[in-house]
N, C-alpha and C positions, 0 to 999 in steps of 0.2 A: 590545421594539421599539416605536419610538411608531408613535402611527396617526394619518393625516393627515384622519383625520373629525372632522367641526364637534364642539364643547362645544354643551351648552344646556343652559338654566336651567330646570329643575323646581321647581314648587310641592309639588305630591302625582303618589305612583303609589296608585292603591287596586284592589285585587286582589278578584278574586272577585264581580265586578261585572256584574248580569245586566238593567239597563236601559240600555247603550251599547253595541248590535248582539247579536248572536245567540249564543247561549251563553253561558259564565263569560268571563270578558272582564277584560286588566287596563288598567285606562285610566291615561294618563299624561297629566297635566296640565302644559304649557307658560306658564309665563308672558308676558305680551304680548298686547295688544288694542288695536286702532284702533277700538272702537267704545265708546263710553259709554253703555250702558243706563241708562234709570231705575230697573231692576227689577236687576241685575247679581246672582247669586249669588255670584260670584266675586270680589269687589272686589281680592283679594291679585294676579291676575292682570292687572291694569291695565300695571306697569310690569315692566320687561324685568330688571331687575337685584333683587337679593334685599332683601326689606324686612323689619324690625323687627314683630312683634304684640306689644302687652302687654294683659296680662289684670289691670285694674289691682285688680280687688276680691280677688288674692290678696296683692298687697302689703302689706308688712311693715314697710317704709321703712329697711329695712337698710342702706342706701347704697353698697352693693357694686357696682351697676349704675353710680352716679356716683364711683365711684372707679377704674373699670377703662375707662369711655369717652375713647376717643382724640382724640373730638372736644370733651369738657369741656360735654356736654349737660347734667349734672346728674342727679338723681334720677328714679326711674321716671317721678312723678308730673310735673315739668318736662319731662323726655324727651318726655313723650310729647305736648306740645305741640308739639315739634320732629319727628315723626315723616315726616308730608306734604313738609317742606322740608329742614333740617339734616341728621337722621340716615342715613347712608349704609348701612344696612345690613350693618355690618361682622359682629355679631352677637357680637363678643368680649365682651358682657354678659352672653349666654342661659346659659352653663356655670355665672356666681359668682352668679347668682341663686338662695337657698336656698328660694325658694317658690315657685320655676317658672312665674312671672309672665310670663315674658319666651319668644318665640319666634321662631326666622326660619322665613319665607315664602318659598320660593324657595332653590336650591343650584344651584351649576355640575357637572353631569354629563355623562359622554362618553357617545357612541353604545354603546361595548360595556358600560357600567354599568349604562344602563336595561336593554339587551336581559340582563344578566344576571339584574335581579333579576325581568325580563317571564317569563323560561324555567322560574323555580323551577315555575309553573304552568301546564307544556305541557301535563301528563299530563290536565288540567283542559280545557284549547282539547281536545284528540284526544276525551273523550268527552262534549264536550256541544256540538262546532263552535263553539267559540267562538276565542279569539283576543288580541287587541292594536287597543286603543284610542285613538288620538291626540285629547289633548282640549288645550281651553283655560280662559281667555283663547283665544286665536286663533292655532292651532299653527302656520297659515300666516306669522304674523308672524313665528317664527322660520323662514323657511321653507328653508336649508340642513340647517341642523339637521334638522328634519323631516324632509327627502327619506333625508336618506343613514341615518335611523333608520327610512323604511319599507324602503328597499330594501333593508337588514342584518335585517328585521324579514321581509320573503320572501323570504331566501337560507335563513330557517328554515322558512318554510313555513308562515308563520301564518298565519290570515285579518285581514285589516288592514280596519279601520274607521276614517276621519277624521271627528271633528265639527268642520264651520264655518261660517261667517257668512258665507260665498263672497267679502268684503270682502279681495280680495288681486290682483295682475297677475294678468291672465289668466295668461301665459307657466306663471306656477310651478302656478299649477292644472293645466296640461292638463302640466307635466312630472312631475307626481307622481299624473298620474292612474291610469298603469300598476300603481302600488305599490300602490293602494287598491280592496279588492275592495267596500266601502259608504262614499257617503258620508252622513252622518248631519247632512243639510242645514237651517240654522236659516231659516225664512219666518217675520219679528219680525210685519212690519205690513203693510197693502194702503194703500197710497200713500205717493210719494215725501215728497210734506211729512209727515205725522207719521212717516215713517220717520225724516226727519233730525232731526225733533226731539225722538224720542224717543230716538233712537240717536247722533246727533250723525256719520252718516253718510250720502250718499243709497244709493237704492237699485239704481242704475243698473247699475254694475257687477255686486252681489250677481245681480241678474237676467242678465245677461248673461252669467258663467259660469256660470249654473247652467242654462243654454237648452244652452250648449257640452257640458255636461259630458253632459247627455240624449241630444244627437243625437252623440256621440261612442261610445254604448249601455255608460254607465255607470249601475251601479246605485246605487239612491239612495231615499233615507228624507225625508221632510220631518219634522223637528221644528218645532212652532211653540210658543212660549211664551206660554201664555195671561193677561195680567196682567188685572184687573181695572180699569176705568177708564179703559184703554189700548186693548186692542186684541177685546174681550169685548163684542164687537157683529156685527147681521149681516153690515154692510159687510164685514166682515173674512173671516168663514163662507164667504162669496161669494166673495171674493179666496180663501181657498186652496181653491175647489172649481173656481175658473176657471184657475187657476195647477198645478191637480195633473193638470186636462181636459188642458189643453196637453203634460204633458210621457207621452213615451213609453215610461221605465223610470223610472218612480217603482212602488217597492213596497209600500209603506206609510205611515202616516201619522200622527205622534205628537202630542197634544196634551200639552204639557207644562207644569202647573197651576204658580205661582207660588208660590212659601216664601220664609221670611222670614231664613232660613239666613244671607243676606248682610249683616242689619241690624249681626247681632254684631262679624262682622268688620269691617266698617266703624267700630265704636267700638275695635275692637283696633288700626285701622291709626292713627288718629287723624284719619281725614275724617269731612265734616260727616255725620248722622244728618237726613235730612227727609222719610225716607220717609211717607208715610199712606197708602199699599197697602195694602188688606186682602185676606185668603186669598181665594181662586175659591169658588165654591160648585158643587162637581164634579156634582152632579144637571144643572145648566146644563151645565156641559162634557159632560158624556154625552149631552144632548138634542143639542149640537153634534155631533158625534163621531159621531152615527146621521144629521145631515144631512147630513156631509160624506161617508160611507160611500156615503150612497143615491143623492148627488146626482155622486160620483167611481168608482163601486164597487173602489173600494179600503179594504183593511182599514185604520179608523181608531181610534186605541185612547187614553186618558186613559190616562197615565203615574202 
């Protein structure tokens, strides 16, 4: 019988995951983000439809990839100039590639495919409270899809976790609030202008359902991403001690150190590489992490 719930595009489901809420946790990654980080680890999740990665230093120059492409890109190595513009993602390459150079980002899946491959590890949620993860890119941005995947996701009885960047209509926040027992709330920066121009969003709305989502006595996590040169100042320290004072069910508080995880993908997507971010020095973030504790007394912990 067909089912009249949304499709959505998944990048990763990764199982067994004990730093995205409480317990083993299997988090599923949505593709789709309204927000442009400078720091992104995710870059594959930017757009909504499924993308092309090639890993060009296993290439062989076989020419199997430009003999089977529908669009007449050519060879890996030409392809992948084409990648950001041309290449649609079709991915009818990744299969004749003999050195497995070639990978899609992204697949069209129903509500009941993720929830089946989410259930292989209930046994895992029942003894350790853990659950099902909605991550991104910005799960809100597909936010159909999302809903009818929490709400099929506690008709089983999981514990549901969303992580977001509150950058969505109010509306779909407070309508999928019920299905989400944490949310696993991103605070990037303390102030609007380096928020947009680090993020290429303001912060207006982000603040404003996450004030809603408090006095409505949802529970909730602040993640903040610590980059270096960014936002690794005390201005900032102050901003989530004044922002965590304000809210009335905030339970905890993650500082989450910057990696370099995204630089790669970004050279697999074929966008530009300009990062000069270098790692945290997590001695500093602990010295944080005990001010914001002493100065919120909420548990705050380096990721």
């Amino acid at each position: 019988m067909k089912s009249d719930l949304p499709t959505g595009t998944v990048f990763d489901i990764q199982h067994f995951s004990v730093s995205d809420g409480p317990g083993i946790r299997t988090v599923v990654f949505l593709k789709g983000c309204p927000l442009r980080c400078s720091w992104c680890h995710n870059p594959e999740s930017y757009r909504f439809r499924p993308q092309l990665m090639v890993y060009a230093e296993r290439c062989v120059q076989c020419g199997a990839c430009a003999e089977i492409c529908p669009q007449g890109l050519g060879g890996l190595r030409v392809m992948k100039e084409h990648l950001q513009k041309a290449c649609s993602g079709c991915g009818e390459c990744v299969p004749v590639c003999p050195a497995n150079a070639l990978e899609t980002a992204g697949k069209t899946m129903t509500v009941q495919q993720v929830l089946r491959e989410v259930m292989e590890d209930a046994l895992f949620y029942r003894t350790s409270q853990g659950g099902l993860t909605l991550s991104g890119g910005e799960p809100m941005a597909q936010f159909d899809f999302t809903l009818a995947l929490a709400r099929e996701a506690r008709k089983q009885g999981l514990h549901i976790c969303l992580e977001t960047s509150g950058h969505c209509p109010t509306e779909h926040i407070l309508a999928i609030r019920p299905y989400v027992d944490l949310f696993l709330y991103d605070y990037k920066l303390t102030g609007d202008e380096a928020h947009q121009r680090h993020t290429g969003v303001s912060q207006e709305l982000i603040l404003k359902n996450l004030r809603l989502l408090d006095e409505s006595g949802t529970a909730i996590l602040l993640r903040c991403p610590m980059i270096p040169g960014v936002n690794i100042r005390p201005e900032h320290t102050e901003g989530i001690i004044r922002l965590a004072n304000s809210l009335s069910n905030l339970k905890q508080i993650h500082l989450e150190p910057y990696h370099r995880i995204g630089l790669s993908k970004r050279t697999r997507l074929g966008m530009d590489d300009t990062s000069t971010i270098p790692l945290p020095d997590r001695t500093l973030l602990t010295g944080m992490a005990q001010e914001i504790a002493a100065g919120t007394g909420r548990e705050t912990l380096v990721m």
